[in-house]
GULO-850878 format. One record per atom (N, C-alpha, C): x, y, z; atom name. Coordinates in steps of 0.1 Angstrom, whole numbers. Layout:
<recs>
[[X; Y; Z]; 'CA']
...
</recs>
This chain:
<recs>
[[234; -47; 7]; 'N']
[[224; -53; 0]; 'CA']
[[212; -56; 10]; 'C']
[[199; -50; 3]; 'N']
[[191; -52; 13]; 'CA']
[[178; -61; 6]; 'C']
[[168; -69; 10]; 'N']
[[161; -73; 8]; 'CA']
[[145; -73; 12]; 'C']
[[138; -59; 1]; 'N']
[[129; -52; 8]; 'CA']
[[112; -57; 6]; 'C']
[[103; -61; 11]; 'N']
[[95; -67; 10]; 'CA']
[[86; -55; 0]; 'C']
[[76; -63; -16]; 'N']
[[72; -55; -22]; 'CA']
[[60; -63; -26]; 'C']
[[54; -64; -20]; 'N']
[[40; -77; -23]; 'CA']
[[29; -66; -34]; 'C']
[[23; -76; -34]; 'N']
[[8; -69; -47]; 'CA']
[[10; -80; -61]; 'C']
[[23; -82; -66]; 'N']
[[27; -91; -77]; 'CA']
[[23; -103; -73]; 'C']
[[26; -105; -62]; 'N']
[[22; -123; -53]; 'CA']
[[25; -119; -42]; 'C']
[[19; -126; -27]; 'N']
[[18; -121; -15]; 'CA']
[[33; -118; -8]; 'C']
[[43; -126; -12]; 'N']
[[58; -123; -4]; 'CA']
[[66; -121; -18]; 'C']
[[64; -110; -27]; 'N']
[[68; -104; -33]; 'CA']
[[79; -98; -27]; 'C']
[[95; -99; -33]; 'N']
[[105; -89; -27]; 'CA']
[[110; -81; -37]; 'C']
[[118; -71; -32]; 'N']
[[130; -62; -45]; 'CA']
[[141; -66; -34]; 'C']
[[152; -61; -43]; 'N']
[[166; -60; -36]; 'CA']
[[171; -48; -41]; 'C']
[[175; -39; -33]; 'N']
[[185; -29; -33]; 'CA']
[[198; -29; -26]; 'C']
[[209; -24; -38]; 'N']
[[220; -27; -37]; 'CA']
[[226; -17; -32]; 'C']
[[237; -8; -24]; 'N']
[[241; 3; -23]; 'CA']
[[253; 3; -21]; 'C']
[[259; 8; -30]; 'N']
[[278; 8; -28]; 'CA']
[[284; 23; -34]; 'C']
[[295; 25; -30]; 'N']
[[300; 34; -34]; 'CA']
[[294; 47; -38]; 'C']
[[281; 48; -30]; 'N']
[[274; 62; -29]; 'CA']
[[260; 62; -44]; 'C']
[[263; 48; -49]; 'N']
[[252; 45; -61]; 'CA']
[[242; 35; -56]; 'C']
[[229; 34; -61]; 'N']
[[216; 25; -58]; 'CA']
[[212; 20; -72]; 'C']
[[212; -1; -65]; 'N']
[[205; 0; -75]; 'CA']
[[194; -12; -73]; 'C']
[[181; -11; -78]; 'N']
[[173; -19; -74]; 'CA']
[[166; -33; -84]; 'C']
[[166; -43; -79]; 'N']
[[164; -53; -86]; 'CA']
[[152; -55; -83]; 'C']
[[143; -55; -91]; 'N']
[[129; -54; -92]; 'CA']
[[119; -66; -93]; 'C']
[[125; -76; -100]; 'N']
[[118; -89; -98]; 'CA']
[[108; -85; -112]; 'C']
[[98; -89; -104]; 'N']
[[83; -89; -116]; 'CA']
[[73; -73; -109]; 'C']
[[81; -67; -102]; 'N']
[[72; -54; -93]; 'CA']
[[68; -43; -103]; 'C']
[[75; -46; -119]; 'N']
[[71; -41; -135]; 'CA']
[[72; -48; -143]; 'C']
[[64; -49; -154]; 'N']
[[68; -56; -165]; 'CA']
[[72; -52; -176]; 'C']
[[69; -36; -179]; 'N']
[[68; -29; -188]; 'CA']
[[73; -14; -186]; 'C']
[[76; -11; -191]; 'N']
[[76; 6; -187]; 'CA']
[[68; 14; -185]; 'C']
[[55; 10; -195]; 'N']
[[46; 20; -198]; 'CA']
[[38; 19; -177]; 'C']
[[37; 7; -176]; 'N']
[[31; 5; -162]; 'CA']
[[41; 14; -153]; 'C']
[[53; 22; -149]; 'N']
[[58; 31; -144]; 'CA']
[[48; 43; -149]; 'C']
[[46; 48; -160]; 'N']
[[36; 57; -163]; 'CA']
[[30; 57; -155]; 'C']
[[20; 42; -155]; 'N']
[[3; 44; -154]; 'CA']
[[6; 27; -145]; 'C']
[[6; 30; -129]; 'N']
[[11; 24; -121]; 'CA']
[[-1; 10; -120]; 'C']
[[-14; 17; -121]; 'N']
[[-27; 11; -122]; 'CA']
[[-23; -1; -131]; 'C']
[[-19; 2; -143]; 'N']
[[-13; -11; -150]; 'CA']
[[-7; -24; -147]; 'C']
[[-16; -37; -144]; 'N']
[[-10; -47; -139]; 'CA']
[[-16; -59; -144]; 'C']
[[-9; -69; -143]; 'N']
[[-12; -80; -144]; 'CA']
[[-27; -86; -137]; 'C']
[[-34; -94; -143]; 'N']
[[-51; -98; -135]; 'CA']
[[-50; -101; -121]; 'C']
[[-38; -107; -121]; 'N']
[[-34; -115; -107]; 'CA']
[[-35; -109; -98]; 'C']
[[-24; -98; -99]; 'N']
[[-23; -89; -92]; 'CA']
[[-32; -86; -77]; 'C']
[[-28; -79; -68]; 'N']
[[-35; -74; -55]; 'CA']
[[-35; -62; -59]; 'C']
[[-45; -55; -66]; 'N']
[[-39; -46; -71]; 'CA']
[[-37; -26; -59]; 'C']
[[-45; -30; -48]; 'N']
[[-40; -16; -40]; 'CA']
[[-27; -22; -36]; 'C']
[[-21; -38; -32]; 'N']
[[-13; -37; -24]; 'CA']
[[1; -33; -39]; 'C']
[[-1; -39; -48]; 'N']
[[7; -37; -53]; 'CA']
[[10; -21; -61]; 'C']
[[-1; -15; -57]; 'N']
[[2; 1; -62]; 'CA']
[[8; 5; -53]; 'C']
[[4; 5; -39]; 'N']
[[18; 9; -30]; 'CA']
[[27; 5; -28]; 'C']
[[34; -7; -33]; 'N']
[[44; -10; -34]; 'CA']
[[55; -2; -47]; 'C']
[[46; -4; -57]; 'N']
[[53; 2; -69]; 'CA']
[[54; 23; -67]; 'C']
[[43; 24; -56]; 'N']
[[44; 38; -54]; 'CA']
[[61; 42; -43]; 'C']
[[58; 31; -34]; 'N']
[[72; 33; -23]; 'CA']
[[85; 31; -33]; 'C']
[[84; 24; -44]; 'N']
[[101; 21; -53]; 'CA']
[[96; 35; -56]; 'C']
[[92; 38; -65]; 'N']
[[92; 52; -73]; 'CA']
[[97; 65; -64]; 'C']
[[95; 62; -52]; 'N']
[[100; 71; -43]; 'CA']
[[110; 75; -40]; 'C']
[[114; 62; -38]; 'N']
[[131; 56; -29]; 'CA']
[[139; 60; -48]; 'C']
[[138; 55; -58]; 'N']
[[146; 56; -73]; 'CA']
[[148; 68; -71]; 'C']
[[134; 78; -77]; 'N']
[[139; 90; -79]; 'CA']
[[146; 99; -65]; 'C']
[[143; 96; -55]; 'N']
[[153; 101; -44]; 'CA']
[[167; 99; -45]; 'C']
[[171; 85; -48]; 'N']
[[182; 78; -50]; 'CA']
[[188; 78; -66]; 'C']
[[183; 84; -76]; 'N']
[[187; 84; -82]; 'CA']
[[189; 72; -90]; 'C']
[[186; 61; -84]; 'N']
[[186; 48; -85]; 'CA']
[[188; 38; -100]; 'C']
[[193; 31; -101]; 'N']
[[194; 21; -113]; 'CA']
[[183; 13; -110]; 'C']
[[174; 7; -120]; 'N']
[[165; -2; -119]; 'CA']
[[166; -12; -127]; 'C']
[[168; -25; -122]; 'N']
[[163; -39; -133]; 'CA']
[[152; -49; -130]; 'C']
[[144; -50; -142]; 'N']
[[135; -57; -134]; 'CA']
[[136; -70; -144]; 'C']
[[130; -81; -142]; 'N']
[[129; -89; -149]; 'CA']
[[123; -94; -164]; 'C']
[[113; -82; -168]; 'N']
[[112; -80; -179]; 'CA']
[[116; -70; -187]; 'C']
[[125; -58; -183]; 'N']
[[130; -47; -189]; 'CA']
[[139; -50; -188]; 'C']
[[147; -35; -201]; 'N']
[[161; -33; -197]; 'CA']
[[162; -24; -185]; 'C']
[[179; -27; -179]; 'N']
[[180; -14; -170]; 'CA']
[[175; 2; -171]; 'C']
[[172; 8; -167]; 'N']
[[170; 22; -163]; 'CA']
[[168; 30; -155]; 'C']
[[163; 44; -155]; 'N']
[[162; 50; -142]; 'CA']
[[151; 56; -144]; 'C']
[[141; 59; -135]; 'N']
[[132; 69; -131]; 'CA']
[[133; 83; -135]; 'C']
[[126; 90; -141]; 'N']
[[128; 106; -145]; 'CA']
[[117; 114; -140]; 'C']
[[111; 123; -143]; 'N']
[[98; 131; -138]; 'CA']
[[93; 141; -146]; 'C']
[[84; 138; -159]; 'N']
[[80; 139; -166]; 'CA']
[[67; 150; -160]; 'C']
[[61; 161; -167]; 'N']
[[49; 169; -163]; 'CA']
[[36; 159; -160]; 'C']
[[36; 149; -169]; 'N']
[[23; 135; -168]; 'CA']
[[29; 128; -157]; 'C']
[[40; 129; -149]; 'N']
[[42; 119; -143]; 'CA']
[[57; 113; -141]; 'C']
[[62; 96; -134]; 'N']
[[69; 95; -134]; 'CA']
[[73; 87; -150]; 'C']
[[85; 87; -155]; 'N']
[[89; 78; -165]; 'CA']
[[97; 67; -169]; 'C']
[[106; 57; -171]; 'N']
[[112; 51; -173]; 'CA']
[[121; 51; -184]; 'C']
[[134; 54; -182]; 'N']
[[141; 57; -190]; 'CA']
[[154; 46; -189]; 'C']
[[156; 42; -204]; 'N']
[[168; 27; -206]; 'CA']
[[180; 36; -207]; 'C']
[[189; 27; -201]; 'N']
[[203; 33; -194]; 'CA']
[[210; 27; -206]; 'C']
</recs>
């Protein structure tokens, strides 16, 4: 279990990635709220920092579909990352 720093949501924003038995899965916090914001990354909260928080949600999108990864975030259900012609997607497990 690792505890990876993912700021833009609020300044010491984290995720947690889990990795066992050759599967990932990442606990996302508030780093989405929605799915459609996996779409359309730009999509955020007012609060938001919003470059820091694009590269943040750009580095998970990375690491998931590399890993294959489970995602939970605080407002969704679980799912995974897919890669759609428009883009990346969010798909419920």
């Amino acid at each position: 279990m690792t505890a990876l720093a993912a700021p833009g949501e609020s300044p010491g924003h984290q995720i947690v990635r889990v990795h066992s038995g050759g599967q990932t899965l990442y606990c996302l916090g508030d780093l989405f709220h929605h799915a459609v914001e996996v779409e359309d990354i730009k999509l955020m909260s007012n609060w938001c920092d919003a470059l820091t928080n694009t590269k943040s949600r750009q580095e998970l999108i990375r690491a998931a579909l590399s890993e294959d990864a489970v995602l939970v975030a605080a407002h969704m259900s679980p799912g995974r990352l897919t890669v759609s012609s428009d883009g990346p997607r969010f798909l419920t497990v």
